[in-house]
N, C-alpha and C positions, 0 to 999 in steps of 0.2 A: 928793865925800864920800859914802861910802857911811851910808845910817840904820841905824840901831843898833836892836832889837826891845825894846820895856820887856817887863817881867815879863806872864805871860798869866795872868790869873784867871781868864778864862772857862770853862776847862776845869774846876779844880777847885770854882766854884760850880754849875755843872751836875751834875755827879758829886755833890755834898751834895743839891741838892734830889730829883733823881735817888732817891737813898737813904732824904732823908725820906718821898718820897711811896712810896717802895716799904714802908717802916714803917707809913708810918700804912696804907694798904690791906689790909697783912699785920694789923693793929692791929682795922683793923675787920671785916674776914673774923672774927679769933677771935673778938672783942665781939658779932657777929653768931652766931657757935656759940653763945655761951656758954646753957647751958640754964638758967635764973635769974629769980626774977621780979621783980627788981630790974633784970638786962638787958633783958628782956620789958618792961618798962614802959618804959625809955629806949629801945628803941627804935620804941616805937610812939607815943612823942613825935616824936623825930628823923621819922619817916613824918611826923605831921602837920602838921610846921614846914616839911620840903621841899616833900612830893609836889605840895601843891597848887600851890606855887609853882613847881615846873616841868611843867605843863600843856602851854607852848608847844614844851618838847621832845620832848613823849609824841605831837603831831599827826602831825608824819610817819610815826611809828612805827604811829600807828592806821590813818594812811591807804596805810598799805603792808601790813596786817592785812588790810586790808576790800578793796581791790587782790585782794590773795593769796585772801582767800575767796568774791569775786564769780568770779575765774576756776576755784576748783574747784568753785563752784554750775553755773556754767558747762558747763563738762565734764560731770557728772553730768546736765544739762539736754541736752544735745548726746546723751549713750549713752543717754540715756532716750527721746528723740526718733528715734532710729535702733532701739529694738527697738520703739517702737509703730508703726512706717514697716514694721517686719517682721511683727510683728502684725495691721497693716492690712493687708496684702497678704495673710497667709493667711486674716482676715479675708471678704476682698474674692472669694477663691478660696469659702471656701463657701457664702456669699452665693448665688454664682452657680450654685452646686451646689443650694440649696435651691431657687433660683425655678424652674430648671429641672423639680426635683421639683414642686413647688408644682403649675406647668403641666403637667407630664404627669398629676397628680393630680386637677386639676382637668378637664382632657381625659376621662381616666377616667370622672371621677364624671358630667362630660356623656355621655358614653355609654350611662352606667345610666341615664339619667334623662331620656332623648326618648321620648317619647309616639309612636307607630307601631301600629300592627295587630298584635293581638295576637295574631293566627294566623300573624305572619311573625318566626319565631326570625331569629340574628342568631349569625355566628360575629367576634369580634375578630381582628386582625392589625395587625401594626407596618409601616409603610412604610422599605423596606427603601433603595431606591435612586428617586429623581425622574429620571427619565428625559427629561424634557421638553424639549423643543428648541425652533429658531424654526417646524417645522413639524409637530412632534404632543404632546400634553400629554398625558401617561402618570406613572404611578406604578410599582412593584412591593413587593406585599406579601410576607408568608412564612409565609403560607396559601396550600394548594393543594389537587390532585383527593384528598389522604391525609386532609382538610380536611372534605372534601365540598365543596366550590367547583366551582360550575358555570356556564359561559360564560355572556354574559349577567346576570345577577343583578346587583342594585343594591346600590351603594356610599356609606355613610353619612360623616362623623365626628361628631361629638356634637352638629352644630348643624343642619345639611340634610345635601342631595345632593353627593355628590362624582364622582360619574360609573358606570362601568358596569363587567366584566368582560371584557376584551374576550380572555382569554390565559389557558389552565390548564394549570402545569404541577404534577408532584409536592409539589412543599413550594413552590412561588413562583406569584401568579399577577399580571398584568398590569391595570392599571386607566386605562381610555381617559374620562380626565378631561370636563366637560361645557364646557368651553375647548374642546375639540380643533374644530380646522376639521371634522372626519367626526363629530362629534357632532350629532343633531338627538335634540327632546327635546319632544313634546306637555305641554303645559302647559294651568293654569287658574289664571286671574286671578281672587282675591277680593277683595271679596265679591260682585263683577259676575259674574262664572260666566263671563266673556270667554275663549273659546280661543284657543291662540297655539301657536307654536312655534317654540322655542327653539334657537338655531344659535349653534355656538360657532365663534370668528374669531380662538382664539389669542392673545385679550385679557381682562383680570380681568373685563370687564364683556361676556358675549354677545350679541348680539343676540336681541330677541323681534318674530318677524316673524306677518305672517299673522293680527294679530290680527283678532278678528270686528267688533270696533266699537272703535278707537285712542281714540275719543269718550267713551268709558265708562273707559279706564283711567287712572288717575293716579299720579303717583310715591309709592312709598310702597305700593303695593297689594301683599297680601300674593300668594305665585305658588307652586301647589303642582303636583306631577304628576297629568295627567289619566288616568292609566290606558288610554288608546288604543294599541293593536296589541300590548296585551300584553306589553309588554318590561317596563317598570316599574309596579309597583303603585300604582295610586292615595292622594291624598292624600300623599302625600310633598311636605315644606317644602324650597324651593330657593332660595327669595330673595323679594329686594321689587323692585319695578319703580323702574327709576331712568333720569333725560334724560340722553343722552350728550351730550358736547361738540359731536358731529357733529350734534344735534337728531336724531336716531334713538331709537327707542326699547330701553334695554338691562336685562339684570336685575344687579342689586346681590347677589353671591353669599352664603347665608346661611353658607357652610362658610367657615372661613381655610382657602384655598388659602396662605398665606405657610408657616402652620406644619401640615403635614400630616404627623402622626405616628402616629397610631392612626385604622384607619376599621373602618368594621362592613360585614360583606357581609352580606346579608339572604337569606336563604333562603326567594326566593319559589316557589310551589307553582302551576302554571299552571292555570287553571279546567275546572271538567269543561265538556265542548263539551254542545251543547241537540240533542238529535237531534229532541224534535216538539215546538218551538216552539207547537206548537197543543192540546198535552197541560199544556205550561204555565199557557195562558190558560184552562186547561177546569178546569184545577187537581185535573187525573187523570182526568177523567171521561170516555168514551170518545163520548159519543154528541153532536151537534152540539148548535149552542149559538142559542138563536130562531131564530124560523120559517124556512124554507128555503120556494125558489119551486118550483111541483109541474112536472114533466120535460117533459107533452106537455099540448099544450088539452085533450085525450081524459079525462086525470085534472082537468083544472081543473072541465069540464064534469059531469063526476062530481059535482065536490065535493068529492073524496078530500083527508083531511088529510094533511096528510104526514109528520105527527108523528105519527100513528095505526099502529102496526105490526100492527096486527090485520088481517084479510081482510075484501075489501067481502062485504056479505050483498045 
C-alpha cells in the first residue's frame, strides 16, 4: 500500500512569518524615519534596553574593525618605511658628499697654515693621477713649467714632505715620492741634532740609515730636512722616528701618503755661492786679521813689524 501525503502547513506558516517579519522591519525602518520627539525618545529607549545587552555580538564586529585598521596602519607604516629607506640613501649620498668636502677643506686650510720659511713661496696643485707601482712611487700634479715649476724643488701636503720634482712638463709635473727606492733624503733628528739619511724601500715606513749616534735617537724624535747638498731647504718636518718590525730603524711619515690630493711645491731659490770665504770672516775688511810671521830672519832681526806699512828709517 502506497502512503498517502496529509495536508502540508509548513509552507504556508513560513510564508506568514516570512511576511510578518518583512512588516515589522518595513515597520521599524519607517518608526526609525519618523522625524518626532516622541519617536526620538522611544528610540533612544529601545538603544538602551538593547545595545548594552548585545555587547557579545558587537565583539567580532570590533575585532574585525581593529583587524582591518592594524592592517591599513600597517601599510602606511610599510610606504612610510620605504620613502625613509629612499630618504636615507640619498641621505647617505650627501653625507658622503660633505665629508669628502669637509677633507678637502680641511687639506686646504692645512696648507695655509704650515709654518715654512718665509722666503720660500709655494705654488698649489691637485694630484691628478698616482702613479705608483711595485717598483717607483710617483705622483702627477697639474702644475707645470706654465706654473713656474722647476725640476727639483720640494713637495709639501699640509702636514710634511712628500717628495721631490723629479719631471716638468707644460701643465703636468711628475712627483718622485720619498718611498721611492731612488729616493735618498739628508735628514736631522731632533732635538739631538743626529744626522741621518733617509732611503726609501717602497714601504709606508723608509728606512733612516747612517745615523751619527742610533744611541741618541729614540722613537718619537721629531726628523726634519737638513739642508745638505742643496736639493732641499732646511727645516722642513718629514716625520718622527719609529722601530720597524725588522728592529731597523724607520721614519713614521708626517704626510698621508693614503690620501694625497693637494700638495704644495715650494719654490726654493738656490743660495748665492761665497766666492772669499776670507772676506766673510773679515766681515769686509780687506787687510789680514792678527799678527802674521815676518817672511825672512833678515826682517825678524830688524825687528820689522809687519803690521807697520810705513818704511824702515
Amino acid at each position: 500500500m502506497s502512503r498517502t501525503k496529509g495536508p502540508d502547513f509548513a509552507t504556508p506558516v513560513r510564508r506568514i512569518l516570512i511576511a510578518v517579519m518583512v512588516l515589522l522591519l518595513a515597520a521599524l525602518f519607517l518608526f526609525w524615519r519618523i522625524d518626532s520627539p516622541r519617536a526620538e525618545r522611544m528610540r533612544v529607549a529601545m538603544i538602551d534596553a538593547i545595545v548594552p545587552r548585545m555587547e557579545w555580538a558587537l565583539v567580532p564586529v570590533t575585532r574585525v574593525s581593529e583587524m582591518v585598521a592594524g592592517f591599513q596602519s600597517y601599510a602606511r607604516l610599510h610606504q612610510q618605511n620605504q620613502e625613509l629607506r629612499r630618504e636615507l640613501q640619498r641621505m647617505s649620498a650627501w653625507k658622503e658628499a660633505a665629508v669628502q668636502l669637509e677633507q678637502e677643506n680641511s687639506k686646504l686650510l692645512a696648507l695655509n697654515n704650515v709654518r715654512i720659511d718665509p722666503a720660500l713661496t709655494s705654488v698649489t696643485g691637485m694630484v691628478m693621477v698616482d702613479s705608483g707601482s711595485a717598483f717607483r712611487q710617483s705622483v702627477l700634479l697639474n702644475v707645470g713649467s706654465r706654473d713656474g715649476v722647476i725640476e727639483g724643488w720640494a713637495v709639501m701636503d699640509g702636514l710634511g714632505l712628500v717628495g721631490r720634482i723629479a719631471g716638468v712638463g707644460r701643465s703636468t709635473s711628475r712627483v718622485v715620492l720619498l718611498t721611492d727606492p731612488s729616493s735618498r733624503l739628508p735628514v736631522v733628528v731632533q732635538p739631538t741634532g743626529e744626522r741621518a739619511l733617509l732611503t726609501g724601500d717602497n714601504t709606508a715606513l723608509p728606512l733612516l740609515e747612517f745615523v751619527e749616534s742610533s744611541d741618541n735617537v729614540r722613537p718619537g724624535d721629531r726628523v726634519v730636512t737638513s739642508g745638505d747638498g742643496g736639493v732641499f731647504p732646511a727645516g722642513l718636518l718629514v716625520g718622527q722616528v719609529a722601530q720597524g718590525s725588522d728592529g731597523r730603524m724607520r721614519l713614521l711619515m708626517a704626510a698621508d701618503y693614503g690620501r694625497l690630493e693637494f700638495l704644495r711645491v715650494l719654490r726654493s731659490h738656490p743660495a748665492e755661492a761665497v766666492a772669499d770665504s776670507a772676506a766673510v770672516v773679515r766681515g769686509g775688511q780687506a787687510g789680514p786679521i792678527g799678527p802674521q810671521l815676518p817672511d825672512s830672519p833678515v826682517e825678524a832681526a830688524r825687528g820689522t813689524d809687519p803690521l807697520d806699512t810705513g818704511t824702515l828709517q
